[in-house]
C-alpha positions as CSV (number, residue, x, y, z in Angstrom):
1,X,4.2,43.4,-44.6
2,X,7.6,41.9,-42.8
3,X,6.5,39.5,-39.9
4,X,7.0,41.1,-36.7
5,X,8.7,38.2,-35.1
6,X,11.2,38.1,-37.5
7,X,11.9,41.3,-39.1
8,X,14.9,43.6,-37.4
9,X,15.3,47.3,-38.3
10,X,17.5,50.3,-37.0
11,X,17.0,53.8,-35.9
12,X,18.3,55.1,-39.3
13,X,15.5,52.7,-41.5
14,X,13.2,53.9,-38.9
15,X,13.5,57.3,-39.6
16,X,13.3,57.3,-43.1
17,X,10.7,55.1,-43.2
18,X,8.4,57.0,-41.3
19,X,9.6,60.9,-42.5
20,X,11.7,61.6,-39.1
21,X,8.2,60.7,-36.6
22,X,6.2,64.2,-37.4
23,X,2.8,62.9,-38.8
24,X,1.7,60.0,-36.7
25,X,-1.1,58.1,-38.6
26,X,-3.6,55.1,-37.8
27,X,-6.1,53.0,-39.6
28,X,-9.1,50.7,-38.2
29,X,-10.5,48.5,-40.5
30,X,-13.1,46.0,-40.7
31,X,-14.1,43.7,-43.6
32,X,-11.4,45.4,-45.5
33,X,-12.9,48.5,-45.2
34,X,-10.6,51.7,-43.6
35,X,-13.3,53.1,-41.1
36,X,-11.4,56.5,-40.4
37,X,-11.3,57.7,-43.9
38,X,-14.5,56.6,-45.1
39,X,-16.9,57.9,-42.1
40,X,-14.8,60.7,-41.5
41,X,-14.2,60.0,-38.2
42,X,-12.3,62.1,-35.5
43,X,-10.1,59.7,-33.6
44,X,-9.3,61.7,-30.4
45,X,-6.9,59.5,-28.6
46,X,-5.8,56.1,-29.2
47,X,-4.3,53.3,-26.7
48,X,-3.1,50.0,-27.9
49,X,-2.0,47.8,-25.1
50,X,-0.4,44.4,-26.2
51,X,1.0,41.5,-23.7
52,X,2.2,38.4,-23.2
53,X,0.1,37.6,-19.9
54,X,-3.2,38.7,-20.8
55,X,-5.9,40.0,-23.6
56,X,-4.7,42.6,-25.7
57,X,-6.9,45.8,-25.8
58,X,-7.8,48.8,-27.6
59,X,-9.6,52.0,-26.3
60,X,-10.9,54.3,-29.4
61,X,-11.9,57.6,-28.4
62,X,-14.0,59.3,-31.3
63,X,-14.9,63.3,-31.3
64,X,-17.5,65.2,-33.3
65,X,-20.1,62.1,-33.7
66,X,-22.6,63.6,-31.6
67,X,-25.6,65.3,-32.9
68,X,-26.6,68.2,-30.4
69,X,-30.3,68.5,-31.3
70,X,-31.4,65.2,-31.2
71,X,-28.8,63.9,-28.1
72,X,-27.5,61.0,-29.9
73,X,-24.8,60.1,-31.8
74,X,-24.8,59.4,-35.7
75,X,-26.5,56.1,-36.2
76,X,-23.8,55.2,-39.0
77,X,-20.7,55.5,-36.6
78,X,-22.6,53.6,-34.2
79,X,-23.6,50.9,-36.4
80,X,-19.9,50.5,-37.8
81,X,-18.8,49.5,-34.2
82,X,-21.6,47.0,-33.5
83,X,-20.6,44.7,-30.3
84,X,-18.5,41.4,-32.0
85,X,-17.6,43.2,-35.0
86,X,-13.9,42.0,-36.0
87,X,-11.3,44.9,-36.4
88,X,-7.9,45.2,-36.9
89,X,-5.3,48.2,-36.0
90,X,-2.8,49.8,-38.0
91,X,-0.8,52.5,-36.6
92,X,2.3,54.4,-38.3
93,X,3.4,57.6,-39.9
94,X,2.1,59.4,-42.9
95,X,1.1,56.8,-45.4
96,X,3.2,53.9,-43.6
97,X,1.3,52.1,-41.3
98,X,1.8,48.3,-39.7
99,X,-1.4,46.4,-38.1
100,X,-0.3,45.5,-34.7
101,X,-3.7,44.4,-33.8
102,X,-6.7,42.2,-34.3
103,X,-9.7,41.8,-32.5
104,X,-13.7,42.3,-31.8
105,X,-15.4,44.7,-30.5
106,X,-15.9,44.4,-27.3
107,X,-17.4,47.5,-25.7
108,X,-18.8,50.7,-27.0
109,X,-19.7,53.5,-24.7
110,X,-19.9,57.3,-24.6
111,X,-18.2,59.7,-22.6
112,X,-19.6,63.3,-21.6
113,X,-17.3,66.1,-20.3
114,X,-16.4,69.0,-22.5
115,X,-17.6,67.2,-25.8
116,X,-18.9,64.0,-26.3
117,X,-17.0,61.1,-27.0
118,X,-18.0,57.6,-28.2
119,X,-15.9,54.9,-26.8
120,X,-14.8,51.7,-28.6
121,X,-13.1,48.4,-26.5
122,X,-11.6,46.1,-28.9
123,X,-10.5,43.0,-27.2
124,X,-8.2,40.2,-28.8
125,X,-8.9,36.3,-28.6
126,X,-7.9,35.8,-25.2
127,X,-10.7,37.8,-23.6
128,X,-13.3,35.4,-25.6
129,X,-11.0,32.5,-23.8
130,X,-11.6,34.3,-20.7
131,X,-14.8,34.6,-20.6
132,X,-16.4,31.5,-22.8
133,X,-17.1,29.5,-19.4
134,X,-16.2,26.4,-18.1
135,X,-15.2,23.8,-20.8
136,X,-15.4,20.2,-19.8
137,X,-13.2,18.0,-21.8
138,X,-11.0,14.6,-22.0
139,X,-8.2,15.1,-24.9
140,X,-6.5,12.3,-25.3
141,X,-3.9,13.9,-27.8
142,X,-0.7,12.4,-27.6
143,X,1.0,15.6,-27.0
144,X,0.1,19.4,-25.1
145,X,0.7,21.5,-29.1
146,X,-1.8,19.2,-30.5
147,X,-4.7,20.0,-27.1
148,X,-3.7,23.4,-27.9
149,X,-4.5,23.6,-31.6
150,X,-7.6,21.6,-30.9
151,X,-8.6,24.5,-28.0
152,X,-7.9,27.4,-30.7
153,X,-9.9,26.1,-33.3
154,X,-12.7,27.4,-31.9
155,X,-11.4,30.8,-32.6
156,X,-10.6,30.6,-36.3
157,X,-12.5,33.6,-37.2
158,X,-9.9,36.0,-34.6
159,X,-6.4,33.8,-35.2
160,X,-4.2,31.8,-36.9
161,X,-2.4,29.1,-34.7
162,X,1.9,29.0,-35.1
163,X,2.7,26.0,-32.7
164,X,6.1,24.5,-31.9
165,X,5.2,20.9,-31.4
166,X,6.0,19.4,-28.2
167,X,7.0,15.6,-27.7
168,X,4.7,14.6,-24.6
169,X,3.9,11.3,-25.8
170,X,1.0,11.2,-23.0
171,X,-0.2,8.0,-22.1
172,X,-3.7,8.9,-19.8
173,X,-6.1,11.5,-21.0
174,X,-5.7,15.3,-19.5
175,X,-8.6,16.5,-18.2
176,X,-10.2,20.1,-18.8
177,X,-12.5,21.6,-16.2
178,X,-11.9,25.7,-16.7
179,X,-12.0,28.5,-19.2
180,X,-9.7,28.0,-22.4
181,X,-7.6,30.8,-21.3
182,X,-6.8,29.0,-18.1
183,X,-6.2,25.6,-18.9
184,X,-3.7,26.5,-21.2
185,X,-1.5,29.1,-19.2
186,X,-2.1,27.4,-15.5
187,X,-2.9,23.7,-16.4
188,X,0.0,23.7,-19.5
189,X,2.4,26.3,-18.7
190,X,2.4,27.5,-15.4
191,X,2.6,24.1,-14.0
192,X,5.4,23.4,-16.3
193,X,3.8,20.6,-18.3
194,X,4.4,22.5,-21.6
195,X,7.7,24.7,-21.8
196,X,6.1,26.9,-24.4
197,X,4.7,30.3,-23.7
198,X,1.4,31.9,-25.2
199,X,0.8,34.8,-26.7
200,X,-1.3,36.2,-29.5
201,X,0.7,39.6,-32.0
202,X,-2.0,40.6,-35.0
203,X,-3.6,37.7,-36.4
204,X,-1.4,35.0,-34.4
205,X,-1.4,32.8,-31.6
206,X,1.7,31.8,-30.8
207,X,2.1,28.3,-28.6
208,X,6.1,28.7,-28.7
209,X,9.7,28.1,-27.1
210,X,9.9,31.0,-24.7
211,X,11.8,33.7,-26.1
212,X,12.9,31.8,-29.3
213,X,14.1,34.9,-31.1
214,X,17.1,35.7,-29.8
215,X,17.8,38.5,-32.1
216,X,16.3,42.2,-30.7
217,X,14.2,43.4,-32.8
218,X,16.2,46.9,-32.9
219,X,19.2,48.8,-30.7
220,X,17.9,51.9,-28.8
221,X,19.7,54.6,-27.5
222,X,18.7,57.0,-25.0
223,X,18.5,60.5,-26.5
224,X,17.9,58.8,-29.7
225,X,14.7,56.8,-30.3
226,X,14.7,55.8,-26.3
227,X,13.6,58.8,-24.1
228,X,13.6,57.2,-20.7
229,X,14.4,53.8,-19.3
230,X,14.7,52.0,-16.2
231,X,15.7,48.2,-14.9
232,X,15.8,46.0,-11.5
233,X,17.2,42.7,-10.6
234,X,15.2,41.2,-7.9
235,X,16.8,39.3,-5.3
236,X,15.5,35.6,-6.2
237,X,16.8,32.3,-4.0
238,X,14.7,29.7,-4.3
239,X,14.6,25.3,-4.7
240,X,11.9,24.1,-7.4
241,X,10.4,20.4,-6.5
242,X,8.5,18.6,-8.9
243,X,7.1,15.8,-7.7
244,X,5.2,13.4,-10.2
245,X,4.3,9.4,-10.4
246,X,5.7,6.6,-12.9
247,X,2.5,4.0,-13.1
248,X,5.2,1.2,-15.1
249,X,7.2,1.0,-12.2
250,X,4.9,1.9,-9.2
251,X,7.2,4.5,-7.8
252,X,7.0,8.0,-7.5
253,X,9.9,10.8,-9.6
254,X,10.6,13.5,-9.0
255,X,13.3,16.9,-9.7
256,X,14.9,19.5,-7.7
257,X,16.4,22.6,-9.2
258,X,17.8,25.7,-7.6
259,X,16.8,29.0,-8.7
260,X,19.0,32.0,-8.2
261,X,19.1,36.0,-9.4
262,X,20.9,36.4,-12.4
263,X,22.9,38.8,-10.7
264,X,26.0,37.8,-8.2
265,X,24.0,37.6,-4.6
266,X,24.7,36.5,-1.0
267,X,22.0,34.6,0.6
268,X,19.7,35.4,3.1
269,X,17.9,32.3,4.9
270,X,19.3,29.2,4.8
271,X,18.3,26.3,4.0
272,X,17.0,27.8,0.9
273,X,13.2,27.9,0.5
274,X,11.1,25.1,-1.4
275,X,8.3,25.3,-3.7
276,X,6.7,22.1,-4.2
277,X,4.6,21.6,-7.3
278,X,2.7,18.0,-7.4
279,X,2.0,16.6,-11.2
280,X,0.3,13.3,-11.8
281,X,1.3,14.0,-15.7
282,X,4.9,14.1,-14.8
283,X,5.3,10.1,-15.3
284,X,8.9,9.9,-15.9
285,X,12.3,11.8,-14.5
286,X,12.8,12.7,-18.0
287,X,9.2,14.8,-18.0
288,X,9.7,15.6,-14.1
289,X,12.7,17.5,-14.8
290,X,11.8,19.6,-17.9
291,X,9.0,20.6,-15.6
292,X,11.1,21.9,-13.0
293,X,13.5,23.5,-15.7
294,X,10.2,25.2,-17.3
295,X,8.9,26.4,-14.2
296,X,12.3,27.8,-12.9
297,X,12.8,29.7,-16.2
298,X,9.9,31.3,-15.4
299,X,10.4,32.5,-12.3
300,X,13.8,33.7,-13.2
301,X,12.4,35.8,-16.0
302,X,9.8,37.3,-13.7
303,X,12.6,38.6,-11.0
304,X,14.3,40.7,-14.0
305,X,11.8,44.2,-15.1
306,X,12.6,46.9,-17.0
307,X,10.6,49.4,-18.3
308,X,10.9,52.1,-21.0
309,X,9.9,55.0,-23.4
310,X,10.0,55.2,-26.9
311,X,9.4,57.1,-29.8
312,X,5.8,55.8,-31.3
313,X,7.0,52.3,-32.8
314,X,4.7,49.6,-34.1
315,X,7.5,47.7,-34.7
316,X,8.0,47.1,-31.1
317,X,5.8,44.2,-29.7
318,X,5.7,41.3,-27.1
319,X,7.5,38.2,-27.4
320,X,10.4,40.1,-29.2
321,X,13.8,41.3,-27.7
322,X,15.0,44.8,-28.1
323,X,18.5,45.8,-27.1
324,X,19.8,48.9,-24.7
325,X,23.0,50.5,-25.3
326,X,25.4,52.4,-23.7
327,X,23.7,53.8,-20.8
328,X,25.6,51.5,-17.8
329,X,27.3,47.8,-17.9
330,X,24.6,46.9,-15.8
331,X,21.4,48.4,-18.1
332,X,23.1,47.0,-21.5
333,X,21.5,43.8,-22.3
334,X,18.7,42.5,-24.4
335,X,15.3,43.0,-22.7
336,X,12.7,40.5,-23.6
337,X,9.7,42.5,-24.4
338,X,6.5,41.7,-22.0
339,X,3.7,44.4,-22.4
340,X,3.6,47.4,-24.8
341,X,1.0,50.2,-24.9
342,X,1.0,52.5,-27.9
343,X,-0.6,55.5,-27.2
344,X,-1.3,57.7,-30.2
345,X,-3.6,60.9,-31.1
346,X,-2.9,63.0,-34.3
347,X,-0.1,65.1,-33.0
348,X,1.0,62.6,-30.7
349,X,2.4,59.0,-30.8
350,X,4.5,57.3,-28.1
351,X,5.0,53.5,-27.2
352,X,5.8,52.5,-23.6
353,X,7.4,48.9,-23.0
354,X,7.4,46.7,-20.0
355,X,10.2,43.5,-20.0
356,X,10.9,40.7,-17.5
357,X,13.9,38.9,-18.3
358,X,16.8,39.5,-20.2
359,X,20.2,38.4,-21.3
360,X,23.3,40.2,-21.7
């Protein structure tokens, strides 16, 4: 199977590929074991919802398990889907299908309106990270990607780790009081100590560069495999402070960097607005300022959405850029890909995308 954050493909590869979209097709497994096929089940609808902010989900919807006479449904089906069960998703066409998630089972249910329905939740790693409680921890790691492969190896049996090292060179211990989840996006990235996003795509958790794969993962047209799009550049005017503390010299460091709209602008308040962000791990102007740079990236992303409409594509995921054509000089750039939902039934199978930032 090519690796989703590398591989690139085309409209034309697509189409052969999967026989021109008509016969949309999906898989869940577990242990190795196709569950569709071999319990003959009726998957109703399908939504796969993938992101780079939060836990990845999946909502099954499964017909014709429920047994009328004795008001239950089949003990087999049920069993299959027991609560912490790992799973993975494949979804394609025909026989060509691409996993696109991994996970556990997080919730079953049932549904009663016209005919019964047993629900499935399957939830990826980060929703364990969520909700593991309160880890209290000293790491004294020399650097951020090593605290972050030591956090993830609790969570061997849901994810490898892929981990671009960082060069921190820490000299005090960092201190964890939170969830897992939080440490690492708030504590890590949102403050700007680590210039790395995280994410997890299949079997992966990725501790990265933000948006290191420049190439898009495909060029869409609309008419063609794109049936609807839309884009907005936010008007952003900001000043990022980071303001940290060098114990060698007994002074305090700190970094200033302006943030602006991608877009040409004219300013509305002056003096530009501040945010302040105060960081005892920031012991240097070296490590002040590639806090401030990390943290302004960020924000500049975030002022730049688009949304769209595809064709069903497990090809397209987070983390990966895909490329809009000749609809407007201001619409064609590459979009970096934040949140996609596949939604897919057995006539049906669309994937919606949501991006914040992009370059031209």
């Amino acid at each position: 199977m090519a690796d989703l954050m590398t591989a690139t493909t085309d409209s034309a590869k697509l189409e052969n590929k999967y026989g021109n979209f008509v016969v949309p097709a999906m898989k869940i497994k577990s242990s190795g074991k196709e569950l569709i096929s071999t319990l003959d089940l009726s998957v109703v609808e399908m939504d796969v919802t993938l992101s780079l902010e939060t836990a990845g989900m999946v909502i099954i919807r499964i017909g014709g398990a429920y047994d009328v006479e004795s008001h239950s449904f089949t003990s087999k089906i049920v069993s299959a889907f027991k609560l912490g069960t790992v799973m993975t998703v494949e979804l394609g066409y025909l026989s060509e299908t691409t996993e696109v998630f991994k996970g556990y089972v997080a919730g079953l249910g049932s549904e009663f309106r016209d005919v019964p329905v047993l629900t499935v939740k399957l939830m990826d790693v980060r929703k364990l990270m969520m909700s593991g409680g309160v880890r209290r921890q000293l790491y004294e790691d020399k650097n951020y990607s090593d605290i972050f492969k030591k956090i993830m190896s609790s969570y061997s049996k849901l994810c490898s780790v892929v981990c671009d090292a960082t060069s921190d060179e820490l000299t005090s211990p960092v201190s964890q009081s939170t969830n897992d989840f939080d440490f690492v996006n708030r504590e890590l990235i949102a403050k700007g100590k680590s210039d790395r996003e995280f994410f997890v795509v299949t079997d992966k958790a990725y501790f990265r560069e933000r948006g290191k794969n420049k190439t898009p993962i495909m060029k869409a047209e609309l008419g063609s495999l794109l049936l609807s799009f839309s884009m907005m550049s936010e008007y952003l005017d900001t000043e990022i402070n980071v303001i940290g503390y060098d114990p060698v010299n007994a002074k305090s460091v700190s970094s200033k960097l302006k943030v602006k709209s991608s877009e040409s602008q004219s300013s509305v308040i002056t003096p530009t607005p501040q945010q302040f962000f105060i960081d005892a791990d920031a012991d240097s102007q070296a490590k002040a300022k590639a806090r401030a740079g990390a943290i302004a990236k960020s924000i500049e992303m975030n002022a730049c959405f688009a949304e769209g409409e595809l064709v069903g594509l497990p090809e397209i995921i987070p983390g990966r850029y895909i490329e809009i054509k000749d609809l407007d000089p201001m619409a064609d750039r590459k979009y970096y890909i934040s949140e996609v939902r596949h939604s897919i039934t057995e006539a049906h199978f669309t994937t919606f995308f949501e991006t914040k930032g992009w370059i031209k």
